[in-house]
N, C-alpha and C positions, 0 to 999 in steps of 0.2 A: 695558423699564424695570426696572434691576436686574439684576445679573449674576452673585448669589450661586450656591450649590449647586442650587436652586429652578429659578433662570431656567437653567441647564445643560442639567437635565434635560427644562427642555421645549424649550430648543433640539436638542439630541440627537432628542428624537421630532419637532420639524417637520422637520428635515431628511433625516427618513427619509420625509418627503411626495414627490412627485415634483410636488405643483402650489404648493408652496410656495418661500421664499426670506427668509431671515433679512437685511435689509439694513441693521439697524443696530441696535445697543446700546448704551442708558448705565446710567453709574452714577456715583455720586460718586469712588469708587477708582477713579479712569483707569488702572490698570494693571490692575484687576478687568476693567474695558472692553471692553481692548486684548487681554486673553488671548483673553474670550468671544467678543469680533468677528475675531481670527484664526483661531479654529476656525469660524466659519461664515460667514469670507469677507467678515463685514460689517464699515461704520464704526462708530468708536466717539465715545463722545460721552461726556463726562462731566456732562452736563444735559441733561434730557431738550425741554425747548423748543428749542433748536436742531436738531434731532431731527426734531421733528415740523414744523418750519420749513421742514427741506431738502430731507425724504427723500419721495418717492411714496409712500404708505404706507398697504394694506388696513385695517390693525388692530394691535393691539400686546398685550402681556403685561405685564400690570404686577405685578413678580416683587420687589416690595421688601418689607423688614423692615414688623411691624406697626406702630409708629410713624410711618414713612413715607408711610404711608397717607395720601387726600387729594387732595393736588393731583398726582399724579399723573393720577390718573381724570378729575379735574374738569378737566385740560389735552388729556384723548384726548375730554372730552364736546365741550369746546370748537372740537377738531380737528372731529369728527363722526369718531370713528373708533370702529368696536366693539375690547372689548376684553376679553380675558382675566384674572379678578385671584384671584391666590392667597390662600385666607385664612390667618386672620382677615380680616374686612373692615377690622380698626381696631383699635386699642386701646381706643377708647371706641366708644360708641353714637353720638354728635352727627355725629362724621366721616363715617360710614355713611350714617347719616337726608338729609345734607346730600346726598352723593352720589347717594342714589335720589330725590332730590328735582330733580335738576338732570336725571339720566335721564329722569325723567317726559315722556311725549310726542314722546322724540327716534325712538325705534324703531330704537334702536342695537341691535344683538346683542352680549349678553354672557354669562359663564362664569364661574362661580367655579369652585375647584379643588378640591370634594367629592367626589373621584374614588370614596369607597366607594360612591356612588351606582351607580355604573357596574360594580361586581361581576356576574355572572351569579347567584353566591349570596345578594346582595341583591333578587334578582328574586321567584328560590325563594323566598325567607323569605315575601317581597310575597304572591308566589302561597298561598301554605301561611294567611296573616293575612285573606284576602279574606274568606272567610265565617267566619270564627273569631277576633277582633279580638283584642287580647293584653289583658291585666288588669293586668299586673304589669310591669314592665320596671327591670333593673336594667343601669347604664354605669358602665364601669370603663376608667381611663385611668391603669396604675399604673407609673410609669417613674421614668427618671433626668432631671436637667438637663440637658438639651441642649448641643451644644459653643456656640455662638453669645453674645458676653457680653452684647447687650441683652437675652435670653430671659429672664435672671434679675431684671430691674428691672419694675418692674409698667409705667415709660412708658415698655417697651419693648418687653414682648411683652404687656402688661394682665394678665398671670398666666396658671398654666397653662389655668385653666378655658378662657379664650378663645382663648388659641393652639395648645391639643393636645385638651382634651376637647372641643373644639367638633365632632371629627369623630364623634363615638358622638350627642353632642347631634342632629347632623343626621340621623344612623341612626333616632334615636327617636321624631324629627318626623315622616320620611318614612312608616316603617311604623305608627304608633303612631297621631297628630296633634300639635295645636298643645299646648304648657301652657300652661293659665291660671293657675297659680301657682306660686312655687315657696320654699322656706324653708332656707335653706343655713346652714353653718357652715366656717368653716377657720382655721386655727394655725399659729403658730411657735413653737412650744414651745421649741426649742434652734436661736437664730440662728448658733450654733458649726455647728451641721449641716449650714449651707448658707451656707457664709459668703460676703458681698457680693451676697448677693440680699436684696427686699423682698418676695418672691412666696411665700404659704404654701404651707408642706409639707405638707399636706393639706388637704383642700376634701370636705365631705360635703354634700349636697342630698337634697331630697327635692321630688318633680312634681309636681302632680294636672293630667291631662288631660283636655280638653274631653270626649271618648269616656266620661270616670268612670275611667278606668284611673289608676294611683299608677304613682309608680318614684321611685326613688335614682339619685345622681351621685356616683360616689366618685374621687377621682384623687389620687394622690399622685406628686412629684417626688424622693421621699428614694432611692427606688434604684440601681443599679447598672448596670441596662439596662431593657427594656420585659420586666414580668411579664407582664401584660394588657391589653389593650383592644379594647373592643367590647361586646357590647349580647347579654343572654338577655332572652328575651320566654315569658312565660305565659301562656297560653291555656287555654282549654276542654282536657284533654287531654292539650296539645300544651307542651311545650318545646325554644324554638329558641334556640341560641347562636351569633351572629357575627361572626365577628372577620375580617381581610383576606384571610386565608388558608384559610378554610372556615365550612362552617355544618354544628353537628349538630344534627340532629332527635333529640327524644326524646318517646316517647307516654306515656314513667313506665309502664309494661307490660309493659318486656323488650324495647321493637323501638326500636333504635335505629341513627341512620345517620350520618356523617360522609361532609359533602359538600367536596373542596376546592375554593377556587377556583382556575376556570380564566382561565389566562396575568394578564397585569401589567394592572388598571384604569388604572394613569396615566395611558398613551397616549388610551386609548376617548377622554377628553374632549379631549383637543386636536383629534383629527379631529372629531369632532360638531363643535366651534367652528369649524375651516377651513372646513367642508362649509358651517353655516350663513350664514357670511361670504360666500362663494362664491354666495348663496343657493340652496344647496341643501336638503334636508328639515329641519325644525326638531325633532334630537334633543335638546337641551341640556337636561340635564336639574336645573343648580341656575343660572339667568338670577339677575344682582343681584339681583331683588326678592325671589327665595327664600331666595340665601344671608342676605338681608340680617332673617328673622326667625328663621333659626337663630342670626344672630348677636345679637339682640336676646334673646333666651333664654339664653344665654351672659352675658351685660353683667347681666341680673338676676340670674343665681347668682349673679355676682361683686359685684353692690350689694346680695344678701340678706347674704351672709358678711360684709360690710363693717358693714353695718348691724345686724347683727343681727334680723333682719323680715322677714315673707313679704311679697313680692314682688310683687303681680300682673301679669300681662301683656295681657288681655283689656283692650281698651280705652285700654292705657295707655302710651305712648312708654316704657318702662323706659329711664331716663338710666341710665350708669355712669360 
């Protein structure tokens, strides 16, 4: 479902499966379709209900823009088909909640596409955090506008918080825990800057975690290309920085290490999802109902900034 740059590249990785088989894609641009299903042999369909109507079909990927989000899923829950979904889960929070609600009890297997999870330098960090929990955490998502023109309208990617800093977000869930609150701010100082978007040019937050541990969220859209992103953590000690492509360790005493990461995470998740499709071992390591409170943490940055007001989360459905 979707056949932008997204759904390419996980078509590219299934069909370097040898128990897999891409046999059909849609999308609204039928010639988006028809390129994607000639490179891997399948039909194309420009909606996805006929699709799921015709074709025999394990499972699916649902590879559309954040606003599109929805019914797609709610058409693979209805199929009973597991399903792969790239985040964001949504522009909003409601579409999400809706969706893990309709999951509930069917025992579908599913994946969201927080591939940093799947780092081996994400393991280290894990390892390194066990007996030494971090105090401090600070995330940084500092880049450009995206080529794609719904990115820049907030109902179209929800802003960047949700559609780019949600991956450091998930990083600081994982190693960290959950926030129970959170106090954000963001701006458009010079709508000249970023003309035809509604999305702020910066977004600063601040966390406090279950654990008692604080951190910040800093992202901006004003640059050029990606300055940074990724997630240092402060410990007892210990400071660990990481970003996609490595983790450094630092004990602040002189001994320090740069670890890179090894080979491309993107792939890891789509085999863990074949494998457990297939029922084989259950590695998957963000199933909807995980990704779906990283993204509810995401949706309250974005209703603190809006609002002006800390935010809680403990207890609370954070609408956005």
């Amino acid at each position: 479902m979707g056949a932008g740059a997204v759904a390419t590249r996980h078509a590219r990785t299934l069909l370097g499966f040898d128990d897999v088989r891409v046999v059909a894609v849609a999308d609204p641009v039928p010639e988006r379709a028809r390129r994607l299903a000639g490179r891997t042999g399948a039909t194309a369909y420009d909606t996805w209900l006929p699709m799921l109507e015709r074709e025999r079909l394990d499972a699916v990927y649902v590879c559309v823009p954040p606003f599109a989000h929805g019914a797609p899923e709610l058409a693979a829950i209805e199929a009973g088909l597991p399903f792969f979904v790239e985040k964001p889960l949504a522009v909003d929070l409601d579409t999400a909640e809706s969706i893990a609600e309709r999951l509930g009890g069917t025992g579908l297997v599913t994946c969201a596409g927080y591939h940093w999870r799947w780092l081996d330098t994400f393991e280290r960090a894990r390892e390194l955090l066990a007996g030494n929990p971090a105090r401090l955490v600070l995330c940084y998502w500092l880049d450009k506008v995206p080529p794609p023109a719904w990115w820049a309208r907030r109902d179209g990617s929800g802003g960047q918080t949700i559609e780019q800093t949600t991956h450091v977000l998930d990083l600081a869930r994982a190693l960290v825990g959950d926030v129970t609150e959170v106090h954000a701010a963001g701006s458009r100082v010079d709508p000249a800057a970023l003309p035809g978007t509604d999305v702020d040019e910066v977004t600063a937050a601040t966390l406090r975690f279950a654990t008692g541990a604080v951190g910040t969220v800093s992202s901006t859209c004003l640059l050029k290309g990606l300055h940074r992103a990724g997630i240092h953590l402060y410990a007892q000690g210990l400071a660990l920085e990481l970003s996609e492509t490595e983790l450094v360790v630092d004990d602040g005493a002189g001994n320090r290490a740069v670890l890179p990461a090894q080979g491309d995470a993107r792939p890891r998740p789509d085999r863990d999802f074949v494998d457990a499709v297939r029922g084989g071992p259950g590695r998957i390591r963000v199933p909807y109902q995980e990704a779906l409170r990283t993204h509810r943490l995401a949706c309250a940055i974005t209703r603190s900034a809006e609002e002006g007001r800390t935010v809680p989360l403990a207890g609370e459905r954070a609408h956005a």
